[in-house]
N, CA, C and O atoms as a GROMACS GRO file, in nm:
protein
  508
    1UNK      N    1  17.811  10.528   3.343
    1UNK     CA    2  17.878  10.405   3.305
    1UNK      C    3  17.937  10.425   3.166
    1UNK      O    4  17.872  10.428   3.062
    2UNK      N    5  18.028  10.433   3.174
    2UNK     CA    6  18.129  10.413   3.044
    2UNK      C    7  18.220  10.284   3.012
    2UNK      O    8  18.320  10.264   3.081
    3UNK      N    9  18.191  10.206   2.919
    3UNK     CA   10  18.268  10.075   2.920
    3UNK      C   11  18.418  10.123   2.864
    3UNK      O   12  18.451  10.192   2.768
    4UNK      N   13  18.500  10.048   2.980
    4UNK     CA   14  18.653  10.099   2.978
    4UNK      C   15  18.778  10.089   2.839
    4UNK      O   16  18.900  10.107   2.831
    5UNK      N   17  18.682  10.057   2.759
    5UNK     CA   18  18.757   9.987   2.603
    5UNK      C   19  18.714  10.097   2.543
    5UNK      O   20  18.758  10.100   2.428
    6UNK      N   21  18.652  10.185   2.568
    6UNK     CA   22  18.616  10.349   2.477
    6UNK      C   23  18.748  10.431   2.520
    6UNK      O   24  18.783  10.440   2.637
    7UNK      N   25  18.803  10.478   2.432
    7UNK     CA   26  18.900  10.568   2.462
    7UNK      C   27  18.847  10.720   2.344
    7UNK      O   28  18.779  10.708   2.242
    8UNK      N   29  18.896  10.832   2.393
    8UNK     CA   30  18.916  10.956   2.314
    8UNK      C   31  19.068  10.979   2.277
    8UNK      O   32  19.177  10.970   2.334
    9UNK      N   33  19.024  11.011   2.162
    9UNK     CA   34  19.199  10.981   2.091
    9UNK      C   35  19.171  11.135   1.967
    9UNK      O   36  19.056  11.177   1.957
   10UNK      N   37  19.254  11.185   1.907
   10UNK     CA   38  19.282  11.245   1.765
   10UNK      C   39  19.179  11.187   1.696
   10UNK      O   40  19.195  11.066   1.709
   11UNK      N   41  19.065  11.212   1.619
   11UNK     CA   42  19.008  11.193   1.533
   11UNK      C   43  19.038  11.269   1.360
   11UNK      O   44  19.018  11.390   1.351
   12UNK      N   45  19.074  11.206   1.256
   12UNK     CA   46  19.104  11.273   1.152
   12UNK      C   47  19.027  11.379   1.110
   12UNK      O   48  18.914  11.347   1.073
   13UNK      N   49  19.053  11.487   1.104
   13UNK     CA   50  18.999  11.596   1.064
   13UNK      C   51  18.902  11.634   1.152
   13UNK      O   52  18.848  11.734   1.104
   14UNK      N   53  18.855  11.608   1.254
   14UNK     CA   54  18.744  11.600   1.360
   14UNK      C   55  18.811  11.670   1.477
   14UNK      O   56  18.737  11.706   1.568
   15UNK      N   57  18.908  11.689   1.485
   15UNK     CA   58  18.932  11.712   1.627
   15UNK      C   59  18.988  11.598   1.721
   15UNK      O   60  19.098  11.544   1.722
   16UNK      N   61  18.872  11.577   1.804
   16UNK     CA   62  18.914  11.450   1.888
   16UNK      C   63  18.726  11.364   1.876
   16UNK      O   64  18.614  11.401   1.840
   17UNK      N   65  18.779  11.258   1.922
   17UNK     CA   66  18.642  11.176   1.906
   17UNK      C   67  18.687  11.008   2.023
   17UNK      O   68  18.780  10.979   2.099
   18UNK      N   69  18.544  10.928   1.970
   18UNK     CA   70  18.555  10.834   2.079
   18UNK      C   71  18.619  10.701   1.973
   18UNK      O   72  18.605  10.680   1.852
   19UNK      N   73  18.676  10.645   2.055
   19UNK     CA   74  18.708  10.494   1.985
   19UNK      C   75  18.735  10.381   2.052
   19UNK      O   76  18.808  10.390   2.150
   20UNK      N   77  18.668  10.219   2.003
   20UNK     CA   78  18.701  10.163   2.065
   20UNK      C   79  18.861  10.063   1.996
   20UNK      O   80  18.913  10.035   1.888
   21UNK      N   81  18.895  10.031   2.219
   21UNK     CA   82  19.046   9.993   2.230
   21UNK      C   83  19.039   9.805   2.193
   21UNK      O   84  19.143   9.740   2.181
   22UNK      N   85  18.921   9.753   2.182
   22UNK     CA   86  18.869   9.626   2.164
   22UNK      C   87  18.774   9.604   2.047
   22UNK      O   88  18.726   9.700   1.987
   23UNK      N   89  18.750   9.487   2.016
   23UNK     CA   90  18.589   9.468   1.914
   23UNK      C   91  18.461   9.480   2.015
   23UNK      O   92  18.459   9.434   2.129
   24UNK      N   93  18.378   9.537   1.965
   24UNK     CA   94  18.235   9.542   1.995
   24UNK      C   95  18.176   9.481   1.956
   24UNK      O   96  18.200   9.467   1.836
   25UNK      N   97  18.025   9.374   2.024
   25UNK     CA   98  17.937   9.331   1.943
   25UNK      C   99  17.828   9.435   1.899
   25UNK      O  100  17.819   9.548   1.945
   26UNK      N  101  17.757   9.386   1.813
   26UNK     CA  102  17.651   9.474   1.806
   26UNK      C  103  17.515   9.483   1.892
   26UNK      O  104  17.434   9.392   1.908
   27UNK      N  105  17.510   9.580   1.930
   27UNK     CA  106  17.369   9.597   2.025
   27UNK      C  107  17.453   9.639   2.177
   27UNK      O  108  17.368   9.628   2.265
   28UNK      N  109  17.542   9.669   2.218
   28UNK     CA  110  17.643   9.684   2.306
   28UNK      C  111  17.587   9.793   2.351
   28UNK      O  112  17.553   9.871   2.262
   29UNK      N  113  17.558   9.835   2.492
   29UNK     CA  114  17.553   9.934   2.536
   29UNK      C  115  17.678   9.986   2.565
   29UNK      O  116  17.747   9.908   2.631
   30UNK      N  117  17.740  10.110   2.535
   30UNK     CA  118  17.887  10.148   2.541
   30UNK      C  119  17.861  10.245   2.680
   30UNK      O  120  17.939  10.238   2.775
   31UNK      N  121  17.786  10.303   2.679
   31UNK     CA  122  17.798  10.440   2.762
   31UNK      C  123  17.624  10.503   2.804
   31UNK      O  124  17.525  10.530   2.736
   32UNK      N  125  17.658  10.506   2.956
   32UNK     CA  126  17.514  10.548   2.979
   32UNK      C  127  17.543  10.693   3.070
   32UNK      O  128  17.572  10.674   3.188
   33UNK      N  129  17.539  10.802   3.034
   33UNK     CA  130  17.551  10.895   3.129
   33UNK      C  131  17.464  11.044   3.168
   33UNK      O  132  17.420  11.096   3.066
   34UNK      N  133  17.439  11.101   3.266
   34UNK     CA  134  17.415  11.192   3.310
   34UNK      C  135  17.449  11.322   3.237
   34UNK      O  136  17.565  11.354   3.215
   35UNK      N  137  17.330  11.404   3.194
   35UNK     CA  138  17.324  11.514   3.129
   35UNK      C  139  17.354  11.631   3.218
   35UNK      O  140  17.375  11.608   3.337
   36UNK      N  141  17.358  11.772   3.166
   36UNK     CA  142  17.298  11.899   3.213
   36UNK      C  143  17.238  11.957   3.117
   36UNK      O  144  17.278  11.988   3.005
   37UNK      N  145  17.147  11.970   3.161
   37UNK     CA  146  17.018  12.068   3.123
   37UNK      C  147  16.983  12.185   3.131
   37UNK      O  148  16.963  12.236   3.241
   38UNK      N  149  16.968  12.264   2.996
   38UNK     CA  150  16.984  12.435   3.020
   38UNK      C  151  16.837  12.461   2.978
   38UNK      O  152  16.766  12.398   2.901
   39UNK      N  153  16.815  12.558   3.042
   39UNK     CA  154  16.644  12.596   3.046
   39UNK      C  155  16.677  12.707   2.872
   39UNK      O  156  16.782  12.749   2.822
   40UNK      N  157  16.545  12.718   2.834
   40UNK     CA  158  16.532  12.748   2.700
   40UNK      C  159  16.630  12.876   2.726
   40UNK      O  160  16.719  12.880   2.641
   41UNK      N  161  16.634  12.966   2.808
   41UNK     CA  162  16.729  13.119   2.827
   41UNK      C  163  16.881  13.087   2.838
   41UNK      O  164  16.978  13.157   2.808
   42UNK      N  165  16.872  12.965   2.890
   42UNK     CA  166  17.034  12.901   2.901
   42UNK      C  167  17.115  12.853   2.825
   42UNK      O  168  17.238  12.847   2.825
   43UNK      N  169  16.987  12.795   2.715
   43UNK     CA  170  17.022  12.682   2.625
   43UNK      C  171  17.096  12.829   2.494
   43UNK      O  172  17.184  12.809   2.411
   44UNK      N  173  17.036  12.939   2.513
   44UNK     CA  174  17.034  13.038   2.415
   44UNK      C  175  17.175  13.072   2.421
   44UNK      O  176  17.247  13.066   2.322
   45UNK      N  177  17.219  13.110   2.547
   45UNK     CA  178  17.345  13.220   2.609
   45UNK      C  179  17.423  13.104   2.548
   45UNK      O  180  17.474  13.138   2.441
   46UNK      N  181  17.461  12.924   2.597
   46UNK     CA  182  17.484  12.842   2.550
   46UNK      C  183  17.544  12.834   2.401
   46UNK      O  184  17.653  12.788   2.370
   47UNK      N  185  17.475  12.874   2.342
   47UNK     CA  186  17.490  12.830   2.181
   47UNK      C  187  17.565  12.967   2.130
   47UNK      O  188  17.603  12.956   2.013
   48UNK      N  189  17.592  13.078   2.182
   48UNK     CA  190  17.642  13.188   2.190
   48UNK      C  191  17.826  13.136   2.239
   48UNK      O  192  17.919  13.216   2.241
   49UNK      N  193  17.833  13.035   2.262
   49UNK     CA  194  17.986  13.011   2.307
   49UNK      C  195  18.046  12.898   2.222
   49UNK      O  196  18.016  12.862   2.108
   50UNK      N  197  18.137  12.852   2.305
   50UNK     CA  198  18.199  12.766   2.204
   50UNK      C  199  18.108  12.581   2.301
   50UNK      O  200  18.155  12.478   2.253
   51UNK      N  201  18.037  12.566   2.377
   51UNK     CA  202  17.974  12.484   2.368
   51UNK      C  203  17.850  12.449   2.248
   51UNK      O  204  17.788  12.343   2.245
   52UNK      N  205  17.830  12.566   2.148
   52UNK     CA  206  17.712  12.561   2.098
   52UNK      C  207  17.748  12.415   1.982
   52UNK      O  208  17.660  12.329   1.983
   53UNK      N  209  17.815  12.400   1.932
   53UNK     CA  210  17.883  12.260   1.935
   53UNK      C  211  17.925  12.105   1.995
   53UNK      O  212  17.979  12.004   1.950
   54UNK      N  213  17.874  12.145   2.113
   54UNK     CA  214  17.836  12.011   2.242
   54UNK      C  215  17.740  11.968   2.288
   54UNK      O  216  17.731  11.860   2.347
   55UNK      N  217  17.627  12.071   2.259
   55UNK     CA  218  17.491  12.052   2.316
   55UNK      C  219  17.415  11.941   2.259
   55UNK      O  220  17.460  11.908   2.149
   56UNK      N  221  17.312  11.872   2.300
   56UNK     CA  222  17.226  11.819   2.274
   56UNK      C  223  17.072  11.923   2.217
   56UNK      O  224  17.041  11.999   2.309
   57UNK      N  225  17.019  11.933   2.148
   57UNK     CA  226  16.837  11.940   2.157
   57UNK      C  227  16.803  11.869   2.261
   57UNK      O  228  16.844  11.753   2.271
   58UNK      N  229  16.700  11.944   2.386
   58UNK     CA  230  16.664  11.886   2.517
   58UNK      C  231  16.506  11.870   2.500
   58UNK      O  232  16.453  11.957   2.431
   59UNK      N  233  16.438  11.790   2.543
   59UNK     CA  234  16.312  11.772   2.589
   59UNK      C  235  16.217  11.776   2.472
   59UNK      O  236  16.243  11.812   2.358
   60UNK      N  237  16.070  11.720   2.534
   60UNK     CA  238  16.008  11.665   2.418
   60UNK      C  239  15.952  11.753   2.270
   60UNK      O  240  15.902  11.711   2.165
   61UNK      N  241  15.989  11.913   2.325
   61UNK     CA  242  15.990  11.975   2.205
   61UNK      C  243  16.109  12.055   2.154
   61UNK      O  244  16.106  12.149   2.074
   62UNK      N  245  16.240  11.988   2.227
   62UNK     CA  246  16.342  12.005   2.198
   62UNK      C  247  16.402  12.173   2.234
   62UNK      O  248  16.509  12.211   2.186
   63UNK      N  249  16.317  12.260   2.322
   63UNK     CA  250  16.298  12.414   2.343
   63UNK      C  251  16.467  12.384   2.447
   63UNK      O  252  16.562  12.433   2.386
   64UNK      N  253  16.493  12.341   2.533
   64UNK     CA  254  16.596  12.298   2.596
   64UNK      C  255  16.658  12.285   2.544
   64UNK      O  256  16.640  12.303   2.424
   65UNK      N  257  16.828  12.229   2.613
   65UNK     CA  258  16.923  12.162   2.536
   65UNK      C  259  17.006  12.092   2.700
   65UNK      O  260  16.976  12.114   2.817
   66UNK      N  261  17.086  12.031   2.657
   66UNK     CA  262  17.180  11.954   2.707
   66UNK      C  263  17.341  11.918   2.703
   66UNK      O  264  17.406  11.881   2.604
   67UNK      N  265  17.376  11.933   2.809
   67UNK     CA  266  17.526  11.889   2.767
   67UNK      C  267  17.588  11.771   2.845
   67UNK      O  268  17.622  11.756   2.962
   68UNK      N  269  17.589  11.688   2.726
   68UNK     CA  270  17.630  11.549   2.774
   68UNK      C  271  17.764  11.498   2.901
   68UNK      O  272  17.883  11.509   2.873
   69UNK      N  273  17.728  11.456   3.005
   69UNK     CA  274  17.860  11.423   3.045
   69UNK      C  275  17.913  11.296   3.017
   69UNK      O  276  17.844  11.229   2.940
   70UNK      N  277  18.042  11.232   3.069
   70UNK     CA  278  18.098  11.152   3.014
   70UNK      C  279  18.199  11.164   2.874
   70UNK      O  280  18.286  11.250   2.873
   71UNK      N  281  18.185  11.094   2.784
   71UNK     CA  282  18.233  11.110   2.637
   71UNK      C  283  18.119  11.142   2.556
   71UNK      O  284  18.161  11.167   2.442
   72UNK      N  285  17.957  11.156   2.565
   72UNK     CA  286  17.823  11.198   2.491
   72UNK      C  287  17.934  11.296   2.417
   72UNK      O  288  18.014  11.242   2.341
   73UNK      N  289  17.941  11.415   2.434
   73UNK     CA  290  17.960  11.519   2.368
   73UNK      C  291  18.080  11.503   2.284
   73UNK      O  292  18.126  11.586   2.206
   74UNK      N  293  18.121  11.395   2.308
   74UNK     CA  294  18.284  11.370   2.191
   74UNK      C  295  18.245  11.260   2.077
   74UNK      O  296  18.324  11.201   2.004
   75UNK      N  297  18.127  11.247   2.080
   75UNK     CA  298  18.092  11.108   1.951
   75UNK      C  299  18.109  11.194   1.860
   75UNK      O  300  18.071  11.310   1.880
   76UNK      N  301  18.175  11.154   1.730
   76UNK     CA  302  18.106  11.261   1.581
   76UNK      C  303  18.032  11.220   1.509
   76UNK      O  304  18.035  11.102   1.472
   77UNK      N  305  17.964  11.285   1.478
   77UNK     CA  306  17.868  11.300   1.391
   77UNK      C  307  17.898  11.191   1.212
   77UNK      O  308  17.991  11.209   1.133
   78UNK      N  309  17.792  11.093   1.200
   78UNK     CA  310  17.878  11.030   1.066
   78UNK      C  311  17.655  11.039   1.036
   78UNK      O  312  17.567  11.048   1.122
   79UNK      N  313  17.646  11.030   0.889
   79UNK     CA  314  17.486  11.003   0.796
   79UNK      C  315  17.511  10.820   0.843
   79UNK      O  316  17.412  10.768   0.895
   80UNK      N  317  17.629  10.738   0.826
   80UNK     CA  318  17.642  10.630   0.794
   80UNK      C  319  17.692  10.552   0.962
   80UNK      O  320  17.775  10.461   0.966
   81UNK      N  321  17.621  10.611   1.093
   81UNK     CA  322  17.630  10.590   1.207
   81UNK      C  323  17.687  10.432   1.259
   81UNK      O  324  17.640  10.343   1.188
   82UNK      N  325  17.768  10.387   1.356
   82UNK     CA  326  17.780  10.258   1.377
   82UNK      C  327  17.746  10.286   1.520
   82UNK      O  328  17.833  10.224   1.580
   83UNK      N  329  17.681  10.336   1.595
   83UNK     CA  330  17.593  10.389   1.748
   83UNK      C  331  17.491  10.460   1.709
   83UNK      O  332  17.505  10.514   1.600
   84UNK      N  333  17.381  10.478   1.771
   84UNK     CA  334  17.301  10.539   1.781
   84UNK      C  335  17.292  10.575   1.963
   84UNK      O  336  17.351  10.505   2.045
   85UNK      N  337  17.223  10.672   1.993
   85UNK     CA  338  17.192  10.737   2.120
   85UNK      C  339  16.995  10.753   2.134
   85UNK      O  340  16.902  10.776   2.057
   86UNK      N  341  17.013  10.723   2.290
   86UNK     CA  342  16.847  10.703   2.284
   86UNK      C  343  16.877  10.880   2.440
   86UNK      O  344  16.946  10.902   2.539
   87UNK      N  345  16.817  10.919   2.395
   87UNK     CA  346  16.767  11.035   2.516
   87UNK      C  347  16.650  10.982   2.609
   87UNK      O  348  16.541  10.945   2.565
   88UNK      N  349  16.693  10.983   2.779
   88UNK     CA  350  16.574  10.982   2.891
   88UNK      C  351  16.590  11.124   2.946
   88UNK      O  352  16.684  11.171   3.008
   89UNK      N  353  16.445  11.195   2.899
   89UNK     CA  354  16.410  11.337   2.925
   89UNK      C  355  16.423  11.270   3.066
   89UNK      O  356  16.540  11.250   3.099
   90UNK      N  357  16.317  11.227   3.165
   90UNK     CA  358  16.262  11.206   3.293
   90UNK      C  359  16.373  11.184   3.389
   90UNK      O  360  16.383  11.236   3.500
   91UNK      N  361  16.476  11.080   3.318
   91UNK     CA  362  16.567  11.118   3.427
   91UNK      C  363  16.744  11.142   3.380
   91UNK      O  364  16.847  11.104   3.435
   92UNK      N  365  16.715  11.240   3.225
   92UNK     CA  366  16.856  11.346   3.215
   92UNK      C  367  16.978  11.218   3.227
   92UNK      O  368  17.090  11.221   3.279
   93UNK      N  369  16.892  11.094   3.147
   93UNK     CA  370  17.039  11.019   3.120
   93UNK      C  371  17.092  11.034   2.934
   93UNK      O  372  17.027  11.114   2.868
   94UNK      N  373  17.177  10.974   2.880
   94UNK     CA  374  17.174  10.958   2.711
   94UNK      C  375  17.285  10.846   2.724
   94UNK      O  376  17.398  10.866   2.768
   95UNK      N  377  17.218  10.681   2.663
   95UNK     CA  378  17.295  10.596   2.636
   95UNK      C  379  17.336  10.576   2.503
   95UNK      O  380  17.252  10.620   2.424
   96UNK      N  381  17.438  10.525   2.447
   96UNK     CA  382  17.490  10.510   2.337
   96UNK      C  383  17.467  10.365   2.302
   96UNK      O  384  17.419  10.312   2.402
   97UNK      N  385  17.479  10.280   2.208
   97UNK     CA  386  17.472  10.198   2.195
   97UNK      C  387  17.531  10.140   2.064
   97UNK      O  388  17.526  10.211   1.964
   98UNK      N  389  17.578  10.031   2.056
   98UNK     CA  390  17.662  10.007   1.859
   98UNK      C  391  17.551   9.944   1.801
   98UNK      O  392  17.486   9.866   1.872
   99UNK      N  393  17.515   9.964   1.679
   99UNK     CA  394  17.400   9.977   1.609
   99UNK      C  395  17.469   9.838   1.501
   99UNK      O  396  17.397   9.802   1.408
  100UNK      N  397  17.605   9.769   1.522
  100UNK     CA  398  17.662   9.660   1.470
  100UNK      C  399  17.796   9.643   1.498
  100UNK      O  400  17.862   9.741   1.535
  101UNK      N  401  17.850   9.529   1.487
  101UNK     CA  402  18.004   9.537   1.538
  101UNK      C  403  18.083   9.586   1.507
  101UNK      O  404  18.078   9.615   1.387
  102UNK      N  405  18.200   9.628   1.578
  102UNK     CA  406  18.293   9.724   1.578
  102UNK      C  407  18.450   9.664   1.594
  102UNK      O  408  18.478   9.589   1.688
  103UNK      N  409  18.512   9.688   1.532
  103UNK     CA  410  18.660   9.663   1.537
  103UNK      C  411  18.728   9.726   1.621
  103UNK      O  412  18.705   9.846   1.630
  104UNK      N  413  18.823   9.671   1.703
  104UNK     CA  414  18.923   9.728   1.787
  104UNK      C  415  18.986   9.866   1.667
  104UNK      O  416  18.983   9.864   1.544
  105UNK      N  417  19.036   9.967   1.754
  105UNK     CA  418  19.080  10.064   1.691
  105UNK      C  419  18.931  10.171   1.583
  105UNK      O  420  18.986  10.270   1.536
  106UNK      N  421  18.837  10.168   1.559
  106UNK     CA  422  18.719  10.208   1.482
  106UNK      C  423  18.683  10.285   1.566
  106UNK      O  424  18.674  10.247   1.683
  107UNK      N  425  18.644  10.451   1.519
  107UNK     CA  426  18.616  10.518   1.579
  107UNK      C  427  18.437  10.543   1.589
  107UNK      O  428  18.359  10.558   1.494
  108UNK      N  429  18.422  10.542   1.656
  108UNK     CA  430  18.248  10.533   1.687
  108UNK      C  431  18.227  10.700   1.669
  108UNK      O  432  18.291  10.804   1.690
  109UNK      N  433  18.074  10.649   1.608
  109UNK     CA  434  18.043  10.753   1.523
  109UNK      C  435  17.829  10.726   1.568
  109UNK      O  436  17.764  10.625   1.598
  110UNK      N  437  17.791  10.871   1.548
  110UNK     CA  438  17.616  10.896   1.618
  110UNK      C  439  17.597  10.997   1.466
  110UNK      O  440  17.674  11.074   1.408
  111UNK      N  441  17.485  10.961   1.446
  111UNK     CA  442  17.409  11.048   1.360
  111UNK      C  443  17.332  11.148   1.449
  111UNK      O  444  17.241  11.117   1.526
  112UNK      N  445  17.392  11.298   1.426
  112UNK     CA  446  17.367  11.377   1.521
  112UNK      C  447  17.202  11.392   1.514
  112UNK      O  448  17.156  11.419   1.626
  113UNK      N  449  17.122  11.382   1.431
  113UNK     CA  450  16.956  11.376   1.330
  113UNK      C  451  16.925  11.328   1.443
  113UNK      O  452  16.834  11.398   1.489
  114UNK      N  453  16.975  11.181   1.567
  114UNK     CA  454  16.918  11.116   1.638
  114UNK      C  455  16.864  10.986   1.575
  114UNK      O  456  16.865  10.878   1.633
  115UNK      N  457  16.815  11.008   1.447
  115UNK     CA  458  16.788  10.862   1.395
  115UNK      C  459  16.876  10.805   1.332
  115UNK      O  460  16.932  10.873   1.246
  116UNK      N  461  16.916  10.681   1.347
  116UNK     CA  462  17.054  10.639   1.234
  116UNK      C  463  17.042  10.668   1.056
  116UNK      O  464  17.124  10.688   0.967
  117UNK      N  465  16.914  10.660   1.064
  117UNK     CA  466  16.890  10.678   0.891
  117UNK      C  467  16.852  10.843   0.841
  117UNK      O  468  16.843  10.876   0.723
  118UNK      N  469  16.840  10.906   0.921
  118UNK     CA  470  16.781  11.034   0.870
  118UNK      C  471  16.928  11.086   0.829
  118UNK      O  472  17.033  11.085   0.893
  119UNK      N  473  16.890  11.146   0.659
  119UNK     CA  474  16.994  11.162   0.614
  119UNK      C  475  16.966  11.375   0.643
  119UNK      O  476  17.061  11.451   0.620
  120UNK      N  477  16.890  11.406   0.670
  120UNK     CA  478  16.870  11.582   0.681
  120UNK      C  479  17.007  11.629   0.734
  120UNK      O  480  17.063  11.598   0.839
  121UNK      N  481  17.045  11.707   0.638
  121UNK     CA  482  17.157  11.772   0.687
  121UNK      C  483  17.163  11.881   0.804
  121UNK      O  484  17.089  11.979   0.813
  122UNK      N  485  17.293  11.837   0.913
  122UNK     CA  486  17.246  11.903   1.017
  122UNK      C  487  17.329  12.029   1.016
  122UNK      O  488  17.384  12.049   0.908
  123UNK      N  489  17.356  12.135   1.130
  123UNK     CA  490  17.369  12.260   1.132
  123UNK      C  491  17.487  12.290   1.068
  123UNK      O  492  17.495  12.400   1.013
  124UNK      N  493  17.615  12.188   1.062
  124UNK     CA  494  17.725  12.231   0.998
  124UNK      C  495  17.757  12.206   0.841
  124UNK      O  496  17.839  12.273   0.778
  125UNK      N  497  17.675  12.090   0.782
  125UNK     CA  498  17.630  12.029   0.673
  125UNK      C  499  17.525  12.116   0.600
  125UNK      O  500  17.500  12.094   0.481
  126UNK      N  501  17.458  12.220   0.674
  126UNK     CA  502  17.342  12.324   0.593
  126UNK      C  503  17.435  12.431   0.562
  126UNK      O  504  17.431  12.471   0.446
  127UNK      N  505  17.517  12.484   0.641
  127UNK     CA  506  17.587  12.629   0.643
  127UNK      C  507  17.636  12.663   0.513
  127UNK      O  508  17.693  12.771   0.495
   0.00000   0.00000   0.00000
């Protein structure tokens, strides 16, 4: 389920990313979708390509990984998140959700950390 007011557009300096075509309230479920799941040997070969940039950390000790379908894998990454994402290991879904309202045209943004507040810099922010 993807609500039809999310579009992928040019993101500044990002590449491409998600945005919404309407206002959002806050607490909005935007997007609920179906993963793939690479076993720890998969998840490895994986990160060796140019997905190693799409993946998720998979399962409860994160040894896995995942690649989101839908738009999951096109959110970017912001410390100052307006979505957050909840992961279901059991049944390989990842919903998004707006963490406060959103303006038509505002590009939605996930703190890749998983928590909205964890400020730890992640793999491209350490390099």
């Amino acid at each position: 389920m993807i609500l039809p007011i999310l579009v992928v557009a040019p993101s500044k300096e990002r590449g491409r990313g998600v945005f919404a075509s309407e206002p959002i309230q806050a607490q909005t479920i935007l997007e609920i979708s179906p993963v793939l799941v690479f076993s720890m040997a998969d998840r490895k070969k994986a990160e060796e390509t140019l997905l190693y940039n799409y993946i998720f950390e998979w399962g409860e000790g994160h040894e896995m990984g995942a690649l989101g379908l839908g738009y999951i894998s096109i959110y970017n990454h912001s410390y100052q998140p307006n979505c957050t994402y909840l992961m279901d290991f059991e049944n390989e879904l990842i919903t998004i959700t707006s963490l406060h309202d959103i303006a038509a045209g505002e590009e939605l943004f996930i703190n890749y950390n998983a928590e909205p507040a964890d400020q730890s810099p992640i793999w491209f922010d350490a390099q």
